[in-house]
N, C-alpha and C positions, 0 to 999 in steps of 0.2 A: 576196973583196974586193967584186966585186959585189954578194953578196949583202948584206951589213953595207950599201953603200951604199944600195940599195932600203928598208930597216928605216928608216935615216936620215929620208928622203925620205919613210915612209909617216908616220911619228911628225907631219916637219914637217906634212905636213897634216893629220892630225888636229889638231896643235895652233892652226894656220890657222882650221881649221871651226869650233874651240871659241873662239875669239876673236872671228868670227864671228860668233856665238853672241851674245857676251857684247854685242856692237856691236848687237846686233837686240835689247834691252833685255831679256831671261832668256827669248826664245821657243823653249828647243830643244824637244829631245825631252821630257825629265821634266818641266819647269818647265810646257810644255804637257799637259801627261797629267795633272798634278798640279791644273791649272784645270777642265780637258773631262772630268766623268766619265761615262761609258758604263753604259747598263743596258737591261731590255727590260721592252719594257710588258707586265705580266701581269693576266689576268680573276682577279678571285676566283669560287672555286669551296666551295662549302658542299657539305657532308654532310646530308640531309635525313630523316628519321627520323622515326616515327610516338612522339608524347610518351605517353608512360606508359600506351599501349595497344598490344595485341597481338593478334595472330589472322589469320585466313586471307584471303588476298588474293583478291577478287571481281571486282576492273574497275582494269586497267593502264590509263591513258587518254595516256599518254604512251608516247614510243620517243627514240632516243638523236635529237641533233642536232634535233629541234624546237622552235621558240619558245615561249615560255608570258609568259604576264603573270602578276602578283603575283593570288593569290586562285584561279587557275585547276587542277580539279581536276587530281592524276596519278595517285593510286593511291584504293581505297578497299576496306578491311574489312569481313568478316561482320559485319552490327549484329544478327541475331537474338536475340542471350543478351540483349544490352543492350536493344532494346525490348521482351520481354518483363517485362524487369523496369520498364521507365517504366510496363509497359501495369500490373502490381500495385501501384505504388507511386500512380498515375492513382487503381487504385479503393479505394484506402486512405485517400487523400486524401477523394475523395468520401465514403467511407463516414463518415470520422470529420465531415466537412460536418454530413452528418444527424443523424448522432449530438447533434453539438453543438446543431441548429436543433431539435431534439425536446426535450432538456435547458433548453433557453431556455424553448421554449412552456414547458413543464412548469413550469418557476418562475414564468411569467409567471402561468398561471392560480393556482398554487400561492399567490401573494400576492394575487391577489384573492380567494379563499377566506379567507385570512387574516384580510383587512380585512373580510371579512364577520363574522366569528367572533368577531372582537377587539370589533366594534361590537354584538354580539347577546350576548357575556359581559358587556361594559359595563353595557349596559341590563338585566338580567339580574340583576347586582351590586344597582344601584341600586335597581332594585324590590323586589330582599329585603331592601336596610337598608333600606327605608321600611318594611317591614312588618314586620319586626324591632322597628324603634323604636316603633310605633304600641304594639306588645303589649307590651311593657317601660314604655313610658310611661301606660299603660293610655288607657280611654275619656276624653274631656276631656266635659266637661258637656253644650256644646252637640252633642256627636255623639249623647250621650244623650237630649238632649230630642227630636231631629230623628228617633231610633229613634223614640224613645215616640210621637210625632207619624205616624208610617208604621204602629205599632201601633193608635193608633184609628183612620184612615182606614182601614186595613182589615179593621174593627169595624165599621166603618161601611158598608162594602162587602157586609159579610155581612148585617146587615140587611137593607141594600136587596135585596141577593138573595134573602134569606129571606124580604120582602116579597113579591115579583115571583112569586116560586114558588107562593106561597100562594093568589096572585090567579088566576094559570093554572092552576093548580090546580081553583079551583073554577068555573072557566071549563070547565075541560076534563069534569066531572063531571055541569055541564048539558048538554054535548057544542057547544059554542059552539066552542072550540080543537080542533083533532087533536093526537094523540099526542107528537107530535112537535116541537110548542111546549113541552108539560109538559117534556120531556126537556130540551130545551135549557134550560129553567129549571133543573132539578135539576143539569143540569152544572155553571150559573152561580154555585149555591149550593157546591157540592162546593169549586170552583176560590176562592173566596173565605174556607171556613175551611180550605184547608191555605193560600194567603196571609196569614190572620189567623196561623194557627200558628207558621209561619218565621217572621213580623216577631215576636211573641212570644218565639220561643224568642231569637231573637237579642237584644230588650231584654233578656232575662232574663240573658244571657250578659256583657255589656255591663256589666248592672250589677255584677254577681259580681266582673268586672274578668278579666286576662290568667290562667288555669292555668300551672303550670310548666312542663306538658306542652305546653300550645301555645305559650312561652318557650323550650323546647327542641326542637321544632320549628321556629321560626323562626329560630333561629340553626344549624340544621342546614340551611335553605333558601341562607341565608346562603354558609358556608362552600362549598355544592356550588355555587352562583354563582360562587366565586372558583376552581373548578378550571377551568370557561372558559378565566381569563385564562393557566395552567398547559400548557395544551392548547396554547394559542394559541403562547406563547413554545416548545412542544416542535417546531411547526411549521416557527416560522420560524430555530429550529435545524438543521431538517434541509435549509429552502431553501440556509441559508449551506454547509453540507456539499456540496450538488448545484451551486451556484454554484463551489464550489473544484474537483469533478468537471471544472464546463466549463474553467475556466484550465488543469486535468491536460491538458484535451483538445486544450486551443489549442495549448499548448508540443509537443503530440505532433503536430500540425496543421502547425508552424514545423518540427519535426527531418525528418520526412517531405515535404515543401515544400522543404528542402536536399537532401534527399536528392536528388528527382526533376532538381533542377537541378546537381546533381551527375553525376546519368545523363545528362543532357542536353550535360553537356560534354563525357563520356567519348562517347558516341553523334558528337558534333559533328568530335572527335579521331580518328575512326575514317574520316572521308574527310582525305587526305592533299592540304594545298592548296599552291601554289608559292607562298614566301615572298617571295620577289623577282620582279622580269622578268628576265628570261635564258634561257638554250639547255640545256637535258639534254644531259649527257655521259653518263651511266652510268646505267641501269633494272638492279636487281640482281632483282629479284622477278619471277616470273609468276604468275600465274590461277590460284588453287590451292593457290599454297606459304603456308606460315605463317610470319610474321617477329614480331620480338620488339621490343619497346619497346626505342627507344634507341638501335635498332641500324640502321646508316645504308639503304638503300634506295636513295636516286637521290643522284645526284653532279650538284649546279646548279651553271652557270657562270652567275655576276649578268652585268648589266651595269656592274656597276663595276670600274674598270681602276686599275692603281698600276703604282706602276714604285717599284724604290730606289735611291740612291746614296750612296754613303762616304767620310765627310770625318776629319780628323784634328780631333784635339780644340782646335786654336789656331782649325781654319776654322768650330766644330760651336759656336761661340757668334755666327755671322752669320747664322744661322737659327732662326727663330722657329714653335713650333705655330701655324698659322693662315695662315701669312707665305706669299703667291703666287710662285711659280718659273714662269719662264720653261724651258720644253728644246725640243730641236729633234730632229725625226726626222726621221732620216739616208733613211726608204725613198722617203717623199715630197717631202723640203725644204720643210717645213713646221713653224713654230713652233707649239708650243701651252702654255698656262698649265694649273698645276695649285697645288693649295695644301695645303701640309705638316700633316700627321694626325698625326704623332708621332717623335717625335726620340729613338732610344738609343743605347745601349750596345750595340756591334757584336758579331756574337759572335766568337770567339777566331780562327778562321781569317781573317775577315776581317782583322784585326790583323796575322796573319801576312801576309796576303797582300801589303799593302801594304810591311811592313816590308822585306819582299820585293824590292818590286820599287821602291820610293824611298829606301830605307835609313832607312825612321823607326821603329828600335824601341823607340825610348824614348815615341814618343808615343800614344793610343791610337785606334781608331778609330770612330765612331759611325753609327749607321743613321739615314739620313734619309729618311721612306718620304711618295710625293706622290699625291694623287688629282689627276689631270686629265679635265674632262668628255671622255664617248666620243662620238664622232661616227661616220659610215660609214666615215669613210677612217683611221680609228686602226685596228688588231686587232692583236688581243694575238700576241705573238712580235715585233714591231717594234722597231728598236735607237732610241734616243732618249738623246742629250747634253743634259748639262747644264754650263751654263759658270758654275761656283761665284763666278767674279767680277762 
């Protein structure tokens, strides 16, 4: 009988407290739990790994628990395979340089040659059609009188000479002149008729008019004039050939020009620099061992801290990406603001959990995840509420 009356007695006050309850406008147990959610601030922590190089570790410059700032080295690889190959691809570069500055001169003078050639076949041309045409056209009259006129002048030349000779002559016989006057008379004479003879033969020629033979002759002067201009044009066929040589050279000048700066990145990739600021957790490598592209090496804890908390889907439309939260940490009694990075879909235990423990299984539950600035007095492991109201 006792007993039943104690059951009695415990029921009324429960039912008392829940009344209560209901009198202090819904702040019990759930209704509070259901406002206040509870989480702990976490560092992110990255995997740090050498990108798409590999090889044997030279200089650990880091250890577990030290600070580092963003840029500052921790590890770094053998570069010797890689600079020797910058050091052949350097004098591949240089070489085809010259290659190409030699091909230039070469054309360079190669078309002043040209223009020399091209101006010496021209003039060349033109002198043999005039001579051409003169013999085709034959003598015009006045060339002919202007012969005949050069023919008695030196007719007349010889005369004089054959005068003069005569006179020394008998100069030299009384012995008035030496020897040596006579002579240079007799030269004077000699030299006047083979001049008489040439101007002769040539009126005589003149008159006759052009042979066939010196007509095909001149048109044979002619034509070899115009293999000049043949010459000329075979030249500056070959400049264009030695000009597309240098473009070969350029385009091979640009693939070898990526390449090196190609090396240059893989070289660059080969010292390991800290992506963020923050504290080393984990050095997996020593001095010596060889690691492989990709594969992680040191564990960075950033300086940036998050924390999550989990609402049901009727509270997960009061929060906005971007939207500033208020929480409070419980270590210090201390408020701080932080501002929502992205808002999901909770994964499945979460769901459970709450269904759990509020009885909501029909609704579902969402991640709400916050960066708040770190300061000295935050560190990660701290419990920090959020009052979703």
């Amino acid at each position: 009988m006792k007993k039943n009356i104690a059951t009695i007695v415990i029921l009324i006050v429960i039912a008392a407290l829940g009344g209560f309850g209901l009198l202090l406008g819904g702040k019990d147990a759930v209704s509070l739990a259901m406002q206040q959610k509870g989480s702990i601030i976490t560092a992110e922590q990255i995997n740090v790994s050498f990108q798409q190089v590999g090889g044997k570790v030279t200089n650990v410059g880091v250890q577990e628990e030290m600070e580092v700032k963003r840029g500052d080295v921790m590890l770094q690889l053998d570069p010797t395979d890689v600079n020797l190959q910058i050091a052949k691809v350097t004098s591949d570069i240089q070489s085809t340089d010259i290659r190409i500055k030699q091909m230039q001169d070469s054309i360079r003078i190669g078309e002043q040659k040209i223009e020399t050639q091209e101006s010496q076949a021209s003039l060349g041309i033109r002198s043999a059609q005039t001579a051409e045409s003169k013999i085709l056209e034959g003598t015009r009259k006045e060339e002919l009188e202007k012969q005949r006129l050069a023919v008695d002048t030196a007719s007349e030349s010889l005369k004089n000479a054959q005068t003069n000779y005569d006179r020394i002559h008998s100069l030299y016989e009384s012995g008035a002149v030496p020897k040596a006057s006579l002579d240079t008379a007799y030269l004077q004479v000699t030299s006047a008729k083979n001049s008489l003879k040439q101007q002769d033969e040539t009126y005589r020629q003149m008159s006759r008019g052009a042979q066939q033979q010196d007509k095909d002759l001149a048109r044979q002067a002619t034509e070899k004039a115009m293999l000049g201009l043949e010459v000329v044009a075979q030249s500056k066929a070959e400049l264009q050939n030695s000009a597309m040589g240098i473009d070969l050279l350029i385009k091979s000048r640009e693939a070898l020009q990526i390449q090196l700066e190609s090396l240059r990145v893989q070289k660059d990739r080969l010292t390991l620099r800290a992506p963020h600021d923050g504290k080393i957790v984990k050095v997996i490598p020593k001095t010596g061992e060889n690691v492989s592209a990709g594969v992680p090496v040191i564990l960075l804890e950033t300086n940036q801290i998050y924390y999550d908390f989990y609402v049901d889907e009727t509270q997960a439309a009061k929060f906005k990406v971007g939207q500033s939260v208020a929480g409070h940490l419980v270590s210090t009694d201390q408020d701080i603001t932080g501002m929502i990075k992205f808002i999901t879909a909770a994964p499945q235990f979460a769901s459970l959990r709450m269904s759990r423990e509020k009885g909501q299984s029909d609704l579902n539950t969402f991640q709400i995840r916050v960066y708040p600035e770190r300061t000295k007095n935050i560190l990660p492991g701290m419990t920090i509420e959020v009052n979703i109201k």
